[in-house]
VEXDO-696400 format. One record per residue (C-alpha): residue in one letter; x, y, z. Coordinates in steps of 0.2 Angstrom, whole numbers, plus 5000, padded with zeros to 4 digits. Layout:
AXYZ ...
END
This chain:
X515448504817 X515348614803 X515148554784 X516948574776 X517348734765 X518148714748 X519648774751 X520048614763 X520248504748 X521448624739 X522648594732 X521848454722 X522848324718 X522948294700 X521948134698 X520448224708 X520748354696 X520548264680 X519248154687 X518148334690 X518548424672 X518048264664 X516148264673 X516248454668 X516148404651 X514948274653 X513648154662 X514847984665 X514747834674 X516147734683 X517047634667 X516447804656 X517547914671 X518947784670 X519047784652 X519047974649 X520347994664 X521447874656 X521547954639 X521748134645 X523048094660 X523947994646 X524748164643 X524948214661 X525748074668 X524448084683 X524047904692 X522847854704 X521747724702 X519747794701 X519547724719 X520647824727 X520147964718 X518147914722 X518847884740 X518648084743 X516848094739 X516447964747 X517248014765 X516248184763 X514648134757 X513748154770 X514048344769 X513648354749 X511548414745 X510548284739 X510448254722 X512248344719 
END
């Protein structure tokens, strides 16, 4: 089975969005991502727990590089 291709997770949904540009600004942690996710999404009326949105990475892992 081959890795999948980033266009199989488009369209993001908008808590995966958030959740990525806030780790584009910086280096966060759990609570830190949940935090920064809250205060910006406040605006955007986008809701989904950190879980769910964690619950992507985690079911592709296995086809992310080490140390990325």
């Amino acid at each position: 089975m081959s890795p999948p291709r980033p266009e199989d997770f488009l369209p993001l949904k908008p808590a995966t969005f958030l959740v990525l540009v806030v780790l584009a600004a910086q280096e966060l942690h759990g609570y830190g991502i949940k935090k920064e996710v809250a205060k910006r999404s406040a605006a955007t009326g986008a809701s989904a727990t950190l879980f769910d949105v964690l619950g992507l990475a985690e079911s592709h892992q296995s086809h992310v590089a080490p140390g990325h």
